[in-house]
C-alpha positions in Angstrom: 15.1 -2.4 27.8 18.0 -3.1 25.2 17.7 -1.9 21.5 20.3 -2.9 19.1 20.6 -1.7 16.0 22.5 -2.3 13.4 22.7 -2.4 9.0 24.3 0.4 8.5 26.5 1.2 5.7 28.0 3.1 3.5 25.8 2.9 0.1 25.8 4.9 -3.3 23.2 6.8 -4.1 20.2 5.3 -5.2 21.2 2.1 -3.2 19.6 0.4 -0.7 20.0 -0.4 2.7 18.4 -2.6 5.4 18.6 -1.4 9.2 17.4 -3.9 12.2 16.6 -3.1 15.4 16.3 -6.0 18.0 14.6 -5.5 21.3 15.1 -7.1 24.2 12.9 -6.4 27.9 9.8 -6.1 26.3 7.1 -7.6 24.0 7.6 -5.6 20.6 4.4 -7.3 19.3 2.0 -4.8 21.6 3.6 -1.5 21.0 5.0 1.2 18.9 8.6 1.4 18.0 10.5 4.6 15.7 13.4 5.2 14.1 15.3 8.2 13.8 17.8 10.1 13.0 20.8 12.8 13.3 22.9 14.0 10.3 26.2 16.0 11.1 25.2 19.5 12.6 21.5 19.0 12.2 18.4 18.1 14.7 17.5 14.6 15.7 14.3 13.5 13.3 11.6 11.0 13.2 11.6 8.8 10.4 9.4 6.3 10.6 7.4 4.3 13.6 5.2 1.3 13.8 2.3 0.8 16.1 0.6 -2.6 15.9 -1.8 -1.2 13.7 -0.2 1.3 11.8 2.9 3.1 10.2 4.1 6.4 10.4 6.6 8.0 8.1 8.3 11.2 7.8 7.5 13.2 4.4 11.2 13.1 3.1 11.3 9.3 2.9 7.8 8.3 2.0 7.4 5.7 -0.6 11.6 5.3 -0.7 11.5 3.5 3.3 9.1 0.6 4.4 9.1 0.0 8.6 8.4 -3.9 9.3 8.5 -6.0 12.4 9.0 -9.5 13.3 7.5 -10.2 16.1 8.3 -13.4 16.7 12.4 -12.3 16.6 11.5 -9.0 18.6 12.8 -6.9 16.0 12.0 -4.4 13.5 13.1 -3.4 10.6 14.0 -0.3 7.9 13.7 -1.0 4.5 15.8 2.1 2.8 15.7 1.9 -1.2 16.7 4.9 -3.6 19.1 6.6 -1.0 20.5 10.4 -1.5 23.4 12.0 0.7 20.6 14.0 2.5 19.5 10.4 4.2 23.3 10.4 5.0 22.6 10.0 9.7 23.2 7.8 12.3 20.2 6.0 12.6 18.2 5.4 15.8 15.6 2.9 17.0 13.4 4.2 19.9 11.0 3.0 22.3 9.6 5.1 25.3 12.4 6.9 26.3 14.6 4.2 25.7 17.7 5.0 22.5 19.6 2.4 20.5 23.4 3.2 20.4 22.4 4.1 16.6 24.3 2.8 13.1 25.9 5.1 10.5 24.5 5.3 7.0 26.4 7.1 4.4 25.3 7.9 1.3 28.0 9.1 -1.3 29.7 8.3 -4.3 
């Protein structure tokens, strides 16, 4: 299992950013996939995860982030609009124990 991520950025606030996350060693079509996240001197967090039938997201980003997936490119997707310095983290895609090597977003003026 491989998961590369990448999109990160730095952004002002209230810009928008798009992460990817492709997969490799499995079928992303039949299974959930999360991202998350770790800002500087704080706990690793869910943000948002995708199921074949569902989405999941964390309270802080709700209705700023949308989770997608292309299944036939293996890869999903983070959709980050009106950004603030708190969503300043490296971001992670996760599947089953299995870590991307994570991409920066930093949100400042």
């Amino acid at each position: 299992v491989q998961l590369q991520a990448s999109g990160g950025g730095l952004v002002q606030p209230g810009g928008s950013l798009s992460l990817s996350c492709k997969a490799s060693g499995f079928t992303l079509e039949y299974d959930a996939i999360g991202w998350f996240r770790q800002a500087p001197g704080k706990e690793r967090e869910g943000v948002s995860c995708i199921s074949s039938s569902d989405t999941y997201y964390a309270e802080s980003v709700k209705g700023r982030f949308t989770i997608s997936r292309d299944n036939a490119k293996n890869t999903v997707y983070l959709q980050m609009n009106s950004l603030n310095p708190e969503d300043t983290a490296i971001y992670f895609c996760y599947y089953r124990g299995y870590w991307g090597q994570g991409t920066q977003v930093t949100v400042s003026s």
